[in-house]
N, CA and C atoms as an extended XYZ file, in Angstrom:
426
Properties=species:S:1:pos:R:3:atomname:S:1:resname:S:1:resid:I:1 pbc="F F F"
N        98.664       90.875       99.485 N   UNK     1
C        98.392       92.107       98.789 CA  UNK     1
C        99.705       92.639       98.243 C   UNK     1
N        99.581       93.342       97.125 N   UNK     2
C       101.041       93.607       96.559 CA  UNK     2
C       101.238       95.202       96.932 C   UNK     2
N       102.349       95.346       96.667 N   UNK     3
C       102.781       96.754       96.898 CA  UNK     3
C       101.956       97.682       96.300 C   UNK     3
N       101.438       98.866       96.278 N   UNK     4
C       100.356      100.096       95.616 CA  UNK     4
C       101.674      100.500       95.050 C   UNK     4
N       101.672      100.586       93.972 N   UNK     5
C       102.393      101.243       93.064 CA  UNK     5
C       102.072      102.610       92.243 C   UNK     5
N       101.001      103.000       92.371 N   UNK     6
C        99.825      104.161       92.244 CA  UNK     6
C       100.627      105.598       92.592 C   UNK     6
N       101.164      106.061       91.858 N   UNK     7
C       102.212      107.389       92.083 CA  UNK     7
C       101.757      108.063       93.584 C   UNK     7
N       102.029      108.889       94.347 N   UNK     8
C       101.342      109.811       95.685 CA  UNK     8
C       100.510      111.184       95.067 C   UNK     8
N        99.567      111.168       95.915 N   UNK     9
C        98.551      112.166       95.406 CA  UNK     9
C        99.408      113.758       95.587 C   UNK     9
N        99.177      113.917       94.719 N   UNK    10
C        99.304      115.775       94.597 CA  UNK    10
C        98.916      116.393       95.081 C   UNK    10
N        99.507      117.584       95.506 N   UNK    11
C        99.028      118.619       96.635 CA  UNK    11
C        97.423      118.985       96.475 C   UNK    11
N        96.701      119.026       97.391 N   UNK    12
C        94.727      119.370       96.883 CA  UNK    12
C        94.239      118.269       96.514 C   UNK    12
N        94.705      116.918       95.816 N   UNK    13
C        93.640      116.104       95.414 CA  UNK    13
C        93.491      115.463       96.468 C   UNK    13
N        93.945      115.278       97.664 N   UNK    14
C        93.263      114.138       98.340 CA  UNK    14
C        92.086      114.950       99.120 C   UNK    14
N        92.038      115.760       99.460 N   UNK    15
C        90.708      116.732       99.774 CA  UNK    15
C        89.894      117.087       98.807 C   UNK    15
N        90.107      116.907       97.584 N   UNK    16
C        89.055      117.059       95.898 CA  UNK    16
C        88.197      115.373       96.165 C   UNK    16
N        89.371      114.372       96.444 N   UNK    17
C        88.770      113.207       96.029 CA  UNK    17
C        87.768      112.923       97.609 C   UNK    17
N        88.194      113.586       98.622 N   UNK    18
C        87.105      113.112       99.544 CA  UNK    18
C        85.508      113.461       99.059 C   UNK    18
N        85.613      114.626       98.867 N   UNK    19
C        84.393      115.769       98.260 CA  UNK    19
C        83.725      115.029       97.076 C   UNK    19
N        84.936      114.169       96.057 N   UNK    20
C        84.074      113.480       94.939 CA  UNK    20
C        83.359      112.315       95.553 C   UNK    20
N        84.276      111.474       96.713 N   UNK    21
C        83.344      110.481       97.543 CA  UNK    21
C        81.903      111.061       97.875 C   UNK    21
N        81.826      112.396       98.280 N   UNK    22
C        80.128      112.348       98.729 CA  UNK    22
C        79.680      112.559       97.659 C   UNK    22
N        80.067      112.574       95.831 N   UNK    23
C        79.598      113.341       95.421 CA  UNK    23
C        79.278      113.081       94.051 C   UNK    23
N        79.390      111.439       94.507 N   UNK    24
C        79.275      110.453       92.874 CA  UNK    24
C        78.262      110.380       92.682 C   UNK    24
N        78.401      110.261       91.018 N   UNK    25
C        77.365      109.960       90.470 CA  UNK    25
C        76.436      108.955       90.645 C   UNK    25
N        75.218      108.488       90.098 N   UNK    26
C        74.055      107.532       90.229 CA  UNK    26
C        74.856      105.982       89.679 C   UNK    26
N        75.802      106.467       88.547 N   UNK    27
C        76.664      105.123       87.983 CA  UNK    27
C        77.715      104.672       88.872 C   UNK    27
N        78.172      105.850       89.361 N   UNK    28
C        79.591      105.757       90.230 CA  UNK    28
C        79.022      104.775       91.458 C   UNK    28
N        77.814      105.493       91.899 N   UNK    29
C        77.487      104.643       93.363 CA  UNK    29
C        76.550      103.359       92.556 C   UNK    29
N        76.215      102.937       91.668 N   UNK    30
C        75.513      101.663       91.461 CA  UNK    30
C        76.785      100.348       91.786 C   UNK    30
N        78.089      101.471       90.904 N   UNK    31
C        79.444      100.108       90.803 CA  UNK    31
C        79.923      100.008       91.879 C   UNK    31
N        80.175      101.155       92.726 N   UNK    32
C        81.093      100.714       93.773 CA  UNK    32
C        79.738      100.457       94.921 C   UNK    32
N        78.788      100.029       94.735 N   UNK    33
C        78.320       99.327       95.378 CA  UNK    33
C        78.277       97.313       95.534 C   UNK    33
N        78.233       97.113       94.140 N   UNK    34
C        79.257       95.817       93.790 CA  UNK    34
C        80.477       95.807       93.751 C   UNK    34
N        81.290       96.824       93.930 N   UNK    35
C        82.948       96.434       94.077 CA  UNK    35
C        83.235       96.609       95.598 C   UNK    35
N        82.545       97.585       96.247 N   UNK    36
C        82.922       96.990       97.279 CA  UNK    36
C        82.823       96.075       98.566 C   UNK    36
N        81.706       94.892       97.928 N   UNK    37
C        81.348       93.934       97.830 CA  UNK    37
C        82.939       92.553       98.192 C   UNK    37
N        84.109       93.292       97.139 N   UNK    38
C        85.099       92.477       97.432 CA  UNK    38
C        85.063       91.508       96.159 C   UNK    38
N        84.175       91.461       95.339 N   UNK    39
C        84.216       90.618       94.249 CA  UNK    39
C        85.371       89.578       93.674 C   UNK    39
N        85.685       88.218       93.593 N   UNK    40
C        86.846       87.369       93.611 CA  UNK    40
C        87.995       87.570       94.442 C   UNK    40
N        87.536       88.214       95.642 N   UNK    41
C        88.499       88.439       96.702 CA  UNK    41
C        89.276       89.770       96.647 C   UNK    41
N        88.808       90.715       95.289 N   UNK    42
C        89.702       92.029       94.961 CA  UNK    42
C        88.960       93.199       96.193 C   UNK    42
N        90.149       94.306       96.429 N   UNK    43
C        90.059       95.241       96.941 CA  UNK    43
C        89.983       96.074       95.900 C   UNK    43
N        88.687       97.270       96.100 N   UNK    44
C        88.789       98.418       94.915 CA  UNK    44
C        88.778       99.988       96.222 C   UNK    44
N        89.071      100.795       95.613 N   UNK    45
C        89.266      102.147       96.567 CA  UNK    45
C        88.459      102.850       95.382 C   UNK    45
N        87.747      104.027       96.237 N   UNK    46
C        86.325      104.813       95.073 CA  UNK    46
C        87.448      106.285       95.306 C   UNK    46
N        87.073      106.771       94.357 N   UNK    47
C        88.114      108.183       93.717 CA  UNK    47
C        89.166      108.679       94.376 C   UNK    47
N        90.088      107.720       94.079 N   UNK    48
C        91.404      107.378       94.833 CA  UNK    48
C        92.142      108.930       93.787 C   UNK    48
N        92.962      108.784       95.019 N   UNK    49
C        93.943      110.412       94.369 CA  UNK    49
C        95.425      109.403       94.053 C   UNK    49
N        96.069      109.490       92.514 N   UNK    50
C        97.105      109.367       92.230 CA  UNK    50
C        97.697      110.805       91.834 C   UNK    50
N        99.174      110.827       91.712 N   UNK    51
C        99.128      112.452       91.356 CA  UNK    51
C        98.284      113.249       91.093 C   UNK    51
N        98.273      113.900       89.721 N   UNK    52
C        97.358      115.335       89.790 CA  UNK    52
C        95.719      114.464       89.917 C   UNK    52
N        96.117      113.353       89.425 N   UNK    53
C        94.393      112.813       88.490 CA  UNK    53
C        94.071      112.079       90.486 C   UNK    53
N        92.838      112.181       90.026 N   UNK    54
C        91.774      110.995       91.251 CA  UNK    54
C        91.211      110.129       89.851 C   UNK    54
N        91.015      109.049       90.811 N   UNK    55
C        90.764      107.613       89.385 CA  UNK    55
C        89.333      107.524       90.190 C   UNK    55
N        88.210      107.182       89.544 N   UNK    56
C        87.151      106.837       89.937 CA  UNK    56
C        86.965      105.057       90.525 C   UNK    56
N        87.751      104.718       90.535 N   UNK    57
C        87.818      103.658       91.452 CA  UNK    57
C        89.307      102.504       90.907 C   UNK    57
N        89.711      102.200       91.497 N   UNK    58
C        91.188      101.557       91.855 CA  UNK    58
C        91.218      100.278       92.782 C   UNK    58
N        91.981       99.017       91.637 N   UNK    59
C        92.581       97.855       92.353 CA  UNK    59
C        93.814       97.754       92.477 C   UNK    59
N        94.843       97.960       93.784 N   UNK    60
C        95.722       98.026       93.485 CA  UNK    60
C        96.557       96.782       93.280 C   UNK    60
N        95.788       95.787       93.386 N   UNK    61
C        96.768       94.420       93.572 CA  UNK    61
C        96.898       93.920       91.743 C   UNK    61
N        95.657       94.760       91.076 N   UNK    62
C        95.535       94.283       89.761 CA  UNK    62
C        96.033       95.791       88.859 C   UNK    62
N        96.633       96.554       89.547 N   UNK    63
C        97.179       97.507       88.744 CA  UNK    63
C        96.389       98.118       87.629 C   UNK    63
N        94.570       98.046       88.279 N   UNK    64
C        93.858       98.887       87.299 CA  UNK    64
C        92.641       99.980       88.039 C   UNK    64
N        92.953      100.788       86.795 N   UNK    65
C        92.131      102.282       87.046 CA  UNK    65
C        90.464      101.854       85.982 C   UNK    65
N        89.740      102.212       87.227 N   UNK    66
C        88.244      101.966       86.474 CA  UNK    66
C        87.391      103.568       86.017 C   UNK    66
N        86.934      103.905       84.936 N   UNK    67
C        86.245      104.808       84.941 CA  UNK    67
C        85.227      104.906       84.188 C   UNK    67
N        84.215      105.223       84.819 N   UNK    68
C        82.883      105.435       84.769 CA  UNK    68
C        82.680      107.115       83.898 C   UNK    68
N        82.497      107.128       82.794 N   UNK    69
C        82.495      107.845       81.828 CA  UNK    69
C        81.446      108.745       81.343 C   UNK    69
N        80.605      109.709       81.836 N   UNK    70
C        79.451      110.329       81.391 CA  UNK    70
C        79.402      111.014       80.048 C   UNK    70
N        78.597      111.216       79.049 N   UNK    71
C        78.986      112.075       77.535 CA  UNK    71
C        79.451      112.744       77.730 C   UNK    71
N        80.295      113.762       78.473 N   UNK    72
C        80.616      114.637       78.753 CA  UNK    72
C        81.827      114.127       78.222 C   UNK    72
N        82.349      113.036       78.657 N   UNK    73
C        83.883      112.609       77.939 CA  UNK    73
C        83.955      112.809       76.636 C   UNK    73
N        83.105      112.423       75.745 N   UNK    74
C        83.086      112.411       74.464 CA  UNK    74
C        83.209      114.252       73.441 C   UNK    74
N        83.259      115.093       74.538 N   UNK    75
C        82.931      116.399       74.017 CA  UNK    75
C        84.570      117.082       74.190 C   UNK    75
N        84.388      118.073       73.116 N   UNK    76
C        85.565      119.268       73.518 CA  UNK    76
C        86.612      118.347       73.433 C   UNK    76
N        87.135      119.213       74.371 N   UNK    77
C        88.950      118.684       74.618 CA  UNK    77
C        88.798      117.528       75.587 C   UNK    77
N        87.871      117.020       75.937 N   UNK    78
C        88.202      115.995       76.961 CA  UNK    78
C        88.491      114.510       76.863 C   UNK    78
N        88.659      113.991       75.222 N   UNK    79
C        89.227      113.009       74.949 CA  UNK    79
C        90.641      113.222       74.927 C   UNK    79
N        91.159      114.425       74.144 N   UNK    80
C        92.659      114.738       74.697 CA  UNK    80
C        92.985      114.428       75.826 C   UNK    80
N        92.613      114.749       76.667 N   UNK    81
C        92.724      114.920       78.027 CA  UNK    81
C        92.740      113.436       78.597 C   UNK    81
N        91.609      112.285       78.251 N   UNK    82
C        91.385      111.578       78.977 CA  UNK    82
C        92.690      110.817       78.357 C   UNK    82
N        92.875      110.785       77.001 N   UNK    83
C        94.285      109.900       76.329 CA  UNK    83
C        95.333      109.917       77.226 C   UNK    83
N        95.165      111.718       77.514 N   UNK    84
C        96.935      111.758       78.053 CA  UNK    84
C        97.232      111.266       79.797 C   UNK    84
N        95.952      111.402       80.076 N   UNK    85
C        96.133      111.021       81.585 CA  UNK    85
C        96.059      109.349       81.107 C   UNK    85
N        95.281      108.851       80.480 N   UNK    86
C        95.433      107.236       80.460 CA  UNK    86
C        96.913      106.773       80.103 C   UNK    86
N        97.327      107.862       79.360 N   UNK    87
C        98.824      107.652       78.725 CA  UNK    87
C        99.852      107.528       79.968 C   UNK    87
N        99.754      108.627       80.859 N   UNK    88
C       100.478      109.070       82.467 CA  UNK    88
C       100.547      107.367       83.309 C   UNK    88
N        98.915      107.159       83.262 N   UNK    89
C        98.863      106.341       83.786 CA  UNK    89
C        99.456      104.668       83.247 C   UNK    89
N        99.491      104.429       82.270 N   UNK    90
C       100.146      103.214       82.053 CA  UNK    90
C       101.759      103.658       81.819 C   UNK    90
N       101.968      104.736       82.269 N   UNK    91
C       103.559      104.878       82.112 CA  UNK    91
C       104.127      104.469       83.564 C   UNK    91
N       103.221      104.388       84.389 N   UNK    92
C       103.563      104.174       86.088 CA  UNK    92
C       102.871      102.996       86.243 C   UNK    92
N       102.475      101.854       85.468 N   UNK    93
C       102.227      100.512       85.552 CA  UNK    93
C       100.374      100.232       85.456 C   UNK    93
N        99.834      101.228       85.601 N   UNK    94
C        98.253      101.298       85.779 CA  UNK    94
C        97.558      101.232       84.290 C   UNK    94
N        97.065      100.466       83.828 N   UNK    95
C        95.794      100.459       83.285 CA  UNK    95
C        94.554      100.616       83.241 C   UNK    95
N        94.062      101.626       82.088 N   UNK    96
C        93.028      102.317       82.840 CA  UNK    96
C        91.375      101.398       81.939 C   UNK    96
N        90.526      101.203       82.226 N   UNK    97
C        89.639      100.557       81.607 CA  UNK    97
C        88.426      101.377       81.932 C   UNK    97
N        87.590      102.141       80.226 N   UNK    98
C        86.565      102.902       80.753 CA  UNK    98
C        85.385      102.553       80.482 C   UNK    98
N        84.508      102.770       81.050 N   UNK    99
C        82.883      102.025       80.981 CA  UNK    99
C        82.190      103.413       80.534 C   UNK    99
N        81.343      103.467       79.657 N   UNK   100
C        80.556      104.483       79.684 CA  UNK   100
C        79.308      104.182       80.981 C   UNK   100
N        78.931      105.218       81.002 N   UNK   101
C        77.975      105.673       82.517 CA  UNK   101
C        76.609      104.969       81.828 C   UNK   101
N        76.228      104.608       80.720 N   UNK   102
C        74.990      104.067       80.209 CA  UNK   102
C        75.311      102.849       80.394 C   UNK   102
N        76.262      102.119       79.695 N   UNK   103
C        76.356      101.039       79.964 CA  UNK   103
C        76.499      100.191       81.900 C   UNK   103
N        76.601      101.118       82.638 N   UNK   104
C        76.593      100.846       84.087 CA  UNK   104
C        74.741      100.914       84.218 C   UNK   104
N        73.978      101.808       83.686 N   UNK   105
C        72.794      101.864       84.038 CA  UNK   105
C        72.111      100.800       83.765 C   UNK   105
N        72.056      100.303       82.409 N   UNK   106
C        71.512       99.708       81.538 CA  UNK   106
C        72.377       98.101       81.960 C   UNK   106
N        73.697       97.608       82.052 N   UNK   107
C        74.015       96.428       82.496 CA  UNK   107
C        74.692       96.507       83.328 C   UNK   107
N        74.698       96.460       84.470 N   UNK   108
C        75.136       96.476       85.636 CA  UNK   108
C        75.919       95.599       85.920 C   UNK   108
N        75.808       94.234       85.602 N   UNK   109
C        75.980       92.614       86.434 CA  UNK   109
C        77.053       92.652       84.721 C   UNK   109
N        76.938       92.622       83.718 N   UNK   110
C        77.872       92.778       82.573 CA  UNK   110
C        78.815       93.856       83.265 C   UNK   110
N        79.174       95.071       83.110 N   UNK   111
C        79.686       95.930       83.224 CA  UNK   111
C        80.682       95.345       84.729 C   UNK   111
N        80.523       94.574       85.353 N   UNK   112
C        80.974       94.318       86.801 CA  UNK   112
C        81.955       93.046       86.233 C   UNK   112
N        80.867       91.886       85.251 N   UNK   113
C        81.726       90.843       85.330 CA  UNK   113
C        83.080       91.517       83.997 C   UNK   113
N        83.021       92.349       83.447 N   UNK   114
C        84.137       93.111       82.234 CA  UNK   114
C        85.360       93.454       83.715 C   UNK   114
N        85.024       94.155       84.085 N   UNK   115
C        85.738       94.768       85.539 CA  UNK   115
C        86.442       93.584       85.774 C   UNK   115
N        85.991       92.410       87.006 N   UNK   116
C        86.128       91.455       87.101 CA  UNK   116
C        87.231       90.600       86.052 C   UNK   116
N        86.804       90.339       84.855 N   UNK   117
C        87.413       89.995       84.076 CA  UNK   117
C        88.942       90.277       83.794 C   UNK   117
N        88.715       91.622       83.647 N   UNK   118
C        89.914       92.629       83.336 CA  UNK   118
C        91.042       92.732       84.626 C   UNK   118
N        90.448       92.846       85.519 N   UNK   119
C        91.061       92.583       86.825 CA  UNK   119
C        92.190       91.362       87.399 C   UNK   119
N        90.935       90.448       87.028 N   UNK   120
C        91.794       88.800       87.703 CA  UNK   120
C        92.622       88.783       86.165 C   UNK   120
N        92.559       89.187       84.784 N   UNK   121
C        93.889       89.219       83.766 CA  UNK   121
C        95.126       90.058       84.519 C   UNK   121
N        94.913       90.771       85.030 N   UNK   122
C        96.149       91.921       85.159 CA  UNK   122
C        96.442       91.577       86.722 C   UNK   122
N        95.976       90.548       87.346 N   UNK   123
C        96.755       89.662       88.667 CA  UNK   123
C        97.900       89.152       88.085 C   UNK   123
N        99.234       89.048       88.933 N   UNK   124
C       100.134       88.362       89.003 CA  UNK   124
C       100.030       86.575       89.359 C   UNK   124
N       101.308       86.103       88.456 N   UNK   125
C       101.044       84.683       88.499 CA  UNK   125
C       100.716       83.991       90.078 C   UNK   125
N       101.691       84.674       90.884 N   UNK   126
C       101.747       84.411       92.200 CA  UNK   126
C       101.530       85.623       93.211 C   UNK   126
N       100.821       85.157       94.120 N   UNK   127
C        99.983       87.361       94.534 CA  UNK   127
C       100.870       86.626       95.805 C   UNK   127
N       102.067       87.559       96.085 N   UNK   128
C       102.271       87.603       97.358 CA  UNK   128
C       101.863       87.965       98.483 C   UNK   128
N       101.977       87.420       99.671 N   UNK   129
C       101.493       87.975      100.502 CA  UNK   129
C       101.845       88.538      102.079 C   UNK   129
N       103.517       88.780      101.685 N   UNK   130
C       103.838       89.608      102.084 CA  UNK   130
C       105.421       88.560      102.491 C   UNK   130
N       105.593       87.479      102.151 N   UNK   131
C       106.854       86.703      101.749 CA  UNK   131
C       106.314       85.155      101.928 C   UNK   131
N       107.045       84.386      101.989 N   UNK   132
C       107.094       82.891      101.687 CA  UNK   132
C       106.452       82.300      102.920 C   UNK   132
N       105.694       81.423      102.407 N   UNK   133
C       105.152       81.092      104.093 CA  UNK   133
C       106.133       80.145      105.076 C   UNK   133
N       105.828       80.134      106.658 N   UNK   134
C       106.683       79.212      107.204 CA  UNK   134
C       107.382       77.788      106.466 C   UNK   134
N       108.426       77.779      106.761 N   UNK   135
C       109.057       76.570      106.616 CA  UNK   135
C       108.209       75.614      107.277 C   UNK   135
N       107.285       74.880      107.887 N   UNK   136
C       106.659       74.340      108.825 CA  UNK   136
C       105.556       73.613      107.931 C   UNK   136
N       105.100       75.068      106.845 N   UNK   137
C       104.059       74.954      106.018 CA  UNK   137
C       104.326       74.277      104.718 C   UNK   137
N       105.188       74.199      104.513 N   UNK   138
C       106.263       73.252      103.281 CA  UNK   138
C       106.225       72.065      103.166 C   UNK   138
N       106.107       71.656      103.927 N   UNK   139
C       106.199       70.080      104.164 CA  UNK   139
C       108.246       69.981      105.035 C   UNK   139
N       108.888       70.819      105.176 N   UNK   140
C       109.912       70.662      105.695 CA  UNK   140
C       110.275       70.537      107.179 C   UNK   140
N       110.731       69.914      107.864 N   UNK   141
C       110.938       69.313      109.127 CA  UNK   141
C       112.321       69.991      109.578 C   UNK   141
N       112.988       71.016      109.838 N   UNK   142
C       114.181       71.329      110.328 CA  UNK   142
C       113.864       72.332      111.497 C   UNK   142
C-alpha cells in the first residue's frame, strides 16, 4: 500500500464526514457497495475528509477522488465550486473523476468498471509494499 498522500482533514470535517456516512445517498450506497467489495484488489474509503472538502469516496494507493454527482451540481455556483476544489485537489496529487448520480442508477456494473479503469491507470508501475522483499526471496544465497 502506498503512502495516503490525501492532505489532513480540517477542523469539523471528520465529524461532517461521519454524519455523511449514515447519510448517503441511494447512488452513493449502490457504489460503495461494489467498491467495497475490494474490486482488483483496490481499497476505497466512503466520504473521506481531506482538508476543508470530504471526497465521496477515495483510493489512496491510486491517488483518486470519486464523485457521485446529483443535478444539483449542475446549478448556481456549484460548478465554480466543484472546478476549484477539483483544482485544490490535483494540486496535492489527487484526481478527481465524477459520475453523475443517473448514470450510477441506470449503469451500475459500467459506472464501476470506468472507476476500475481509471483507478488501475493512476497505479504506480511498481506498488510498494512497504520495501524490498527478503534477500532469501531473490534468488540470493548470502
Amino acid at each position: 500500500m502506498l503512502r495516503n498522500i490525501a492532505p489532513k482533514a480540517a477542523n469539523g470535517t471528520t465529524g461532517r464526514a461521519r454524519t455523511l456516512r449514515r447519510e448517503m445517498t441511494l447512488p452513493e450506497v449502490l457504489l460503495w457497495r461494489a467498491l467495497r467489495q475490494r474490486p482488483r484488489g483496490l481499497k476505497f474509503r466512503r466520504q473521506h475528509p481531506s482538508g476543508v472538502y470530504i471526497l465521496d469516496f477515495f483510493c489512496s494507493d491510486a491517488r483518486l477522488a470519486i464523485e457521485v454527482d446529483g443535478e444539483v451540481h449542475a446549478r448556481g455556483i456549484n460548478p465554480e465550486r466543484d472546478q476549484v476544489r477539483d483544482a485544490w485537489l490535483v494540486s496535492t496529487g489527487i484526481e478527481t473523476l465524477r459520475i453523475p448520480a443517473r448514470d450510477v442508477l441506470d449503469n451500475l456494473d459500467g459506472v464501476l468498471m470506468a472507476v476500475m479503469d481509471a483507478a488501475v491507470a493512476r497505479l504506480p508501475l511498481h506498488h510498494p509494499s512497504g520495501g524490498p522483499p527478503p534477500r532469501d526471496k531473490l534468488g540470493e544465497d548470502f
